[in-house]
C-alpha positions in Angstrom: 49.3 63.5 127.3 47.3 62.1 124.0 44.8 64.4 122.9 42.0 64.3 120.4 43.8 67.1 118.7 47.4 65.1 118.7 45.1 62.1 117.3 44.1 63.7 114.8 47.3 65.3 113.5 48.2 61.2 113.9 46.1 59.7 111.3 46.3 62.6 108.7 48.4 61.5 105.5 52.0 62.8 105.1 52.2 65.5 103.1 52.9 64.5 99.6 56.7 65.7 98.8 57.0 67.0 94.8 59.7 67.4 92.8 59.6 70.7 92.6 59.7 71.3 96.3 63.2 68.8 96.2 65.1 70.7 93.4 63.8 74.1 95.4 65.7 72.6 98.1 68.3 71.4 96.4 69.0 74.6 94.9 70.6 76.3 98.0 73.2 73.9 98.0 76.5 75.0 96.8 79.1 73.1 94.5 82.3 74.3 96.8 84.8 74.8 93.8 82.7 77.1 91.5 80.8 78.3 94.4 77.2 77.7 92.2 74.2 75.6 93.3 74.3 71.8 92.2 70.5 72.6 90.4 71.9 74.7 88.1 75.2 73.0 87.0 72.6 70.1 86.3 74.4 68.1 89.0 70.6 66.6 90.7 69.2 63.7 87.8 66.4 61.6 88.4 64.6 62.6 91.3 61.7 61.2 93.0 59.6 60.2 96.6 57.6 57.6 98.0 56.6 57.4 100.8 58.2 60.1 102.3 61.6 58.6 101.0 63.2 61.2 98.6 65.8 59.8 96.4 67.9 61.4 92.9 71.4 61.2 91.9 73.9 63.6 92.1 76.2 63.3 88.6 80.1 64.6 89.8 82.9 65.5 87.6 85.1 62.8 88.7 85.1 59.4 90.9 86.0 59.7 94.3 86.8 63.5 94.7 86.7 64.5 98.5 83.9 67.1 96.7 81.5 64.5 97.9 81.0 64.6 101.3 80.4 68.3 101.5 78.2 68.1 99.0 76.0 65.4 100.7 75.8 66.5 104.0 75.0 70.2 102.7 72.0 68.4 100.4 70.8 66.4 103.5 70.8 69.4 105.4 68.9 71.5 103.1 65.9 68.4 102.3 65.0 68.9 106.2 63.3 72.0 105.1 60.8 69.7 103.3 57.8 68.8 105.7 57.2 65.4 105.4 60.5 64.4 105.0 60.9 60.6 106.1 64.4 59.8 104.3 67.0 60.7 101.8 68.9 58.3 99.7 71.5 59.7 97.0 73.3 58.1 94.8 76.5 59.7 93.0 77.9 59.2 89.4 80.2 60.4 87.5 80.3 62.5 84.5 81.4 60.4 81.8 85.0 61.9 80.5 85.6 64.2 77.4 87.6 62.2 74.7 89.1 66.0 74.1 90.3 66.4 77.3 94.1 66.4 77.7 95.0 64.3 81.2 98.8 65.2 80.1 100.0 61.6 81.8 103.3 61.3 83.5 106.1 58.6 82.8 106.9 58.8 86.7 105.2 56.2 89.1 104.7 55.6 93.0 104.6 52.4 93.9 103.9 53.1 97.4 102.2 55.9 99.1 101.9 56.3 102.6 99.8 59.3 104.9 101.6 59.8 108.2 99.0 61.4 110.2 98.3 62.2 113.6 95.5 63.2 115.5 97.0 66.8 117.2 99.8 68.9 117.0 102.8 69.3 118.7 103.5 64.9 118.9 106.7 65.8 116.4 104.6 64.0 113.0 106.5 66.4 110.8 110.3 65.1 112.7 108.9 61.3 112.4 107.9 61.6 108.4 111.2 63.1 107.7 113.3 60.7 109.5 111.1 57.9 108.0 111.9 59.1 104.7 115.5 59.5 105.4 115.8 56.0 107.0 113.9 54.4 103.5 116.3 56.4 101.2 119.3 55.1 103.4 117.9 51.3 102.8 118.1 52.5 99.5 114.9 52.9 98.4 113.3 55.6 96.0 111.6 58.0 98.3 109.7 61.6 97.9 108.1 63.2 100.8 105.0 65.2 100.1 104.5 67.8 102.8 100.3 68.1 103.2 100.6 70.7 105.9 99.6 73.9 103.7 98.8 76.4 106.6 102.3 75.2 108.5 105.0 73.9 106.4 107.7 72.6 108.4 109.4 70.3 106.0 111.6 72.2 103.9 113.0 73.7 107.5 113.7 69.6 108.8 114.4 68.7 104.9 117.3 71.6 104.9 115.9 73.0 101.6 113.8 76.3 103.1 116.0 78.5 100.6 115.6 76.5 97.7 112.7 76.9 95.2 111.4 74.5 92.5 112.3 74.5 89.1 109.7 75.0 86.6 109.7 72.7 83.8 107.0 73.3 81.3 103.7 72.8 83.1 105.5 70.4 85.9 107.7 71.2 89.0 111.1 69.7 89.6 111.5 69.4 92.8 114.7 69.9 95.1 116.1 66.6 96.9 117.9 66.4 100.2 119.5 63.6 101.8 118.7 61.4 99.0 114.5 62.3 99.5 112.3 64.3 96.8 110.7 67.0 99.0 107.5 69.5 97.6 105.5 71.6 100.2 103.9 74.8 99.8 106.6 75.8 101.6 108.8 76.2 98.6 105.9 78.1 96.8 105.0 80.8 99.4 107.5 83.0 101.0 108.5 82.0 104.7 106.6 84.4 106.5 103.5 85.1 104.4 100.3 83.1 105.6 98.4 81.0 103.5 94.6 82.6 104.3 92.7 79.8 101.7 89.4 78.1 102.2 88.3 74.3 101.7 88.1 74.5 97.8 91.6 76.0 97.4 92.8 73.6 99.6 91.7 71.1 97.8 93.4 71.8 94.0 96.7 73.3 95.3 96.8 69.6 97.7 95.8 67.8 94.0 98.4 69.7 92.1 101.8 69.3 94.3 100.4 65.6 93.8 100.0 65.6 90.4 101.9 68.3 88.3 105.7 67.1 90.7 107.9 65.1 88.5 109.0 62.8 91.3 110.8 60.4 89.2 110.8 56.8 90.1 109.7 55.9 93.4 109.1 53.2 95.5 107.8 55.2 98.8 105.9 58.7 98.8 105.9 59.8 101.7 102.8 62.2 102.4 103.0 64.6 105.7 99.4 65.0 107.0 98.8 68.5 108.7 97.0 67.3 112.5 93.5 66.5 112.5 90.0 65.0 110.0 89.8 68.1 107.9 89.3 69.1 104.3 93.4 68.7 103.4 93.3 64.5 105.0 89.9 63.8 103.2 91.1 65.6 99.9 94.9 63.3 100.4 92.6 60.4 101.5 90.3 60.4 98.3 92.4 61.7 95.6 95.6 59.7 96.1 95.7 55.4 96.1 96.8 55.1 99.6 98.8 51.6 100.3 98.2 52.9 103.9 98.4 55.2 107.2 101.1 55.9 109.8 100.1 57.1 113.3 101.8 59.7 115.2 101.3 60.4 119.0 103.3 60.9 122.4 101.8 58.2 125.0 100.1 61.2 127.0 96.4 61.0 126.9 95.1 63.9 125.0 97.1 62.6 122.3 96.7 59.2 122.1 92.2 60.2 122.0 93.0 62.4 119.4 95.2 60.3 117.2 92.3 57.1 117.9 89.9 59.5 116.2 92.0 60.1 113.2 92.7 56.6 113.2 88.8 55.9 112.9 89.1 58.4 110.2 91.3 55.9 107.9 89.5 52.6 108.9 86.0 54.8 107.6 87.7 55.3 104.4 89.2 52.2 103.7 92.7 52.8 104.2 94.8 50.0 106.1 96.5 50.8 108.9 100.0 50.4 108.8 101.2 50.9 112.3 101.6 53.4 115.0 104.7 55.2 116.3 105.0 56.5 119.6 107.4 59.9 120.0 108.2 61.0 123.2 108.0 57.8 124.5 110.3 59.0 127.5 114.0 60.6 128.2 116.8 58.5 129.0 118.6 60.5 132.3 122.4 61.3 130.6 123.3 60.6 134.7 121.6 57.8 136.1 120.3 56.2 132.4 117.2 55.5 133.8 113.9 56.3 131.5 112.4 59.0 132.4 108.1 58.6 131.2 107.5 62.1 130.8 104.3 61.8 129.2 103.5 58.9 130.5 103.8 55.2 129.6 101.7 53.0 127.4 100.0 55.6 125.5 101.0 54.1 122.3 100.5 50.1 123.0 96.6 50.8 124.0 95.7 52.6 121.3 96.9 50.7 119.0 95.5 47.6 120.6 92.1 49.9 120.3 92.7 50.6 116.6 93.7 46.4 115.8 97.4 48.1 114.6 100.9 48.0 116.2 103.6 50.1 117.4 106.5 50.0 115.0 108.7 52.5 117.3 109.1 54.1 120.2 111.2 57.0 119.9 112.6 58.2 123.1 112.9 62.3 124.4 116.2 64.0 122.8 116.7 67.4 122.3 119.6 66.3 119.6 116.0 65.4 117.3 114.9 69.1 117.4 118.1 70.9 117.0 119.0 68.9 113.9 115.7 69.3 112.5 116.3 73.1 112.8 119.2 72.8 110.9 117.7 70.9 108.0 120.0 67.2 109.1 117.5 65.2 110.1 118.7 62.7 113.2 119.3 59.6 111.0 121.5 61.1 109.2 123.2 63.7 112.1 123.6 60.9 114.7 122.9 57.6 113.5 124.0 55.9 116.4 121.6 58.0 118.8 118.9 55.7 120.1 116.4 58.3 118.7 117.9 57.8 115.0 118.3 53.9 115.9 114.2 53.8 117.0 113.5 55.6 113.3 115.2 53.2 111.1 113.5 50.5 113.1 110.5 51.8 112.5 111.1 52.3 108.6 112.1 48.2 108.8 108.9 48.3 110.5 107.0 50.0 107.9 108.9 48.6 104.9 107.1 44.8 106.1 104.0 45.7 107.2 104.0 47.4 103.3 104.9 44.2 102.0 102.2 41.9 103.3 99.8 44.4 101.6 97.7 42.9 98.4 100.0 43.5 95.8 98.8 46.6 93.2 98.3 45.1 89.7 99.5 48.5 88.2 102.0 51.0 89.8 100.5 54.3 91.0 100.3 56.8 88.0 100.0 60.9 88.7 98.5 63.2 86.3 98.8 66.7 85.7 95.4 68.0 84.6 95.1 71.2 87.1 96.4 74.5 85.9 99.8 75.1 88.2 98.2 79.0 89.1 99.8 78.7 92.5 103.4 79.8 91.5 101.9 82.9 89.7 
């Protein structure tokens, strides 16, 4: 019901909004690495309102760091304070670089770098990036396989190379290769059974420095394990490394295949083509009557990918041969490359290995740096 009182709030003139009263706001937000509000590192520049609208820029240290988003949505959320508030527009920069600073380039070079990601756990992502990577290396190609999972590490168990450590070499890590792949986790850096307890921030340089400060040598795939889910680790992969592209994981079962579609939308957001889907799991071939069995169900795979305009490069079918090899560090490709499971892999690298090819070619291979402090190993 419209009251003279509710008029009259009606026709009164917004507050006006200062600058004082933005910065105020603004000062409560936190820059996540150094843990110090963005006012005081000088971060907010050229702030101002009209209409209700408040707009400024927020200067960052460096072009596309995954630094951003929490940053935004933690300013947005502390301008709602502000009455009056109609709108927020920000605009980020970046601080211009120091001529003094020392970027320490690397003479190594990926030509290709590919996420594998799925939208859960448990759909066997970790079994299908290290038979991938296998399956390139056997076409012959160059391939390292970066393991992103930093809370659970599973590679080095699949890659056979849990007891080995990396070699320190100067400020740089040589890595330890298996089966003709160059494999770095945290795995390798941590002992087994000690958990990694680390918030966003921490996450974010020790991601940025198995990237950066690993002499891979000359590849033409890298390979990069994606732990389950949209979090800080797949934003901070997404945004700090030129990704030619995704690979899906699921099983056709339906809480996978609505997880994996969300991750999915996660990619197409930020730009990143996707390259196809595999489906593991897809069922179990009876050793009796050879007959496929669906055991998750059927078709999983083929809608979802129809939903996310990508195909299904594979479908991997239910053998318990895929888990006990990857226990003992021979991954299926290589244990029983006959199988149908190893067979559906390598397909699926062919696959891959295409879909990579009608991609805009890069005018300049992909360059890593090593400008992070490797503190991780102390």
């Amino acid at each position: 019901m419209i009251t003279l009182k509710s008029l009259f709030h009606l026709i009164q003139p917004l507050p006006s909004i200062t600058p004082d009263q933005i910065m105020g706001a603004l000062s409560t937000v936190l820059e996540p690495e150094v843990n110090r509000d963005i006012v005081a590192l000088g971060m907010v520049k050229n702030v101002s309102c009209r209409d209700g609208i408040v707009a400024f820029t927020i200067q960052l240290r460096e072009a596309g760091t995954p630094l951003q988003v929490p940053i935004e949505r933690r300013a947005r959320q502390a301008l709602k304070t502000i009455p009056g508030l109609k709108g927020v527009e920000i605009t980020f920069a970046t601080t211009p670089s120091s001529p003094l600073r020392n970027t320490n380039q690397l003479s190594t070079s990926a030509k290709t770098i590919i996420a594998i990601a799925s939208g859960k756990g448990g759909v066997g992502k970790s079994t299908v990036a290290v038979n991938l990577a296998v399956a390139l290396a056997k076409m012959g190609h160059r391939v390292g396989l970066l393991d992103g999972d930093v809370y659970g590490p599973n590679v080095p168990i699949m890659m056979g190379v849990a007891n080995e450590q990396p070699i320190l070499f100067g400020d740089q890590i040589f890595p330890p290769t298996a089966h003709g792949v160059t494999v770095m986790s945290m795995g390798l850096l941590v002992p087994a059974a000690a958990p990694v307890i680390w918030r966003g921030p921490m996450l974010h340089q020790a991601i940025r420095q198995m990237a950066r400060d690993v002499l891979w040598g000359q590849l033409d795939y890298l390979l990069v394990d994606l732990p389950p889910g949209t979090g800080d680790i797949q934003l901070t992969l997404t945004q700090s490394l030129p990704l030619a592209g995704a690979l899906l994981v699921t099983t056709p079962q339906e809480v996978a295949t609505a997880d994996v579609l969300k991750g999915g939308a996660m990619f197409q957001q930020l730009h990143v083509p996707l390259l196809g889907l595999v489906e593991n799991m897809s069922y179990y071939l009876c050793a009796h009557c050879g007959q496929p069995d669906y055991i998750f169900g059927q078709g999983g795979g083929e809608r979802v990918s129809q939903q996310l305009g990508t195909t299904v490069l594979a479908q991997v079918p239910l053998d318990s041969m895929v888990r006990q090899q990857g226990d003992q560090g021979t991954p299926i490709v290589i244990a029983a490359p006959d199988s149908a499971a190893a067979k559906a892999f390598c397909d699926a690298a062919v696959a891959l290995v295409a879909r990579v090819e009608q991609l805009p070619p890069r005018k300049q291979p992909i360059t890593f740096t090593a400008d992070l402090d490797l503190k991780i190993l102390a």
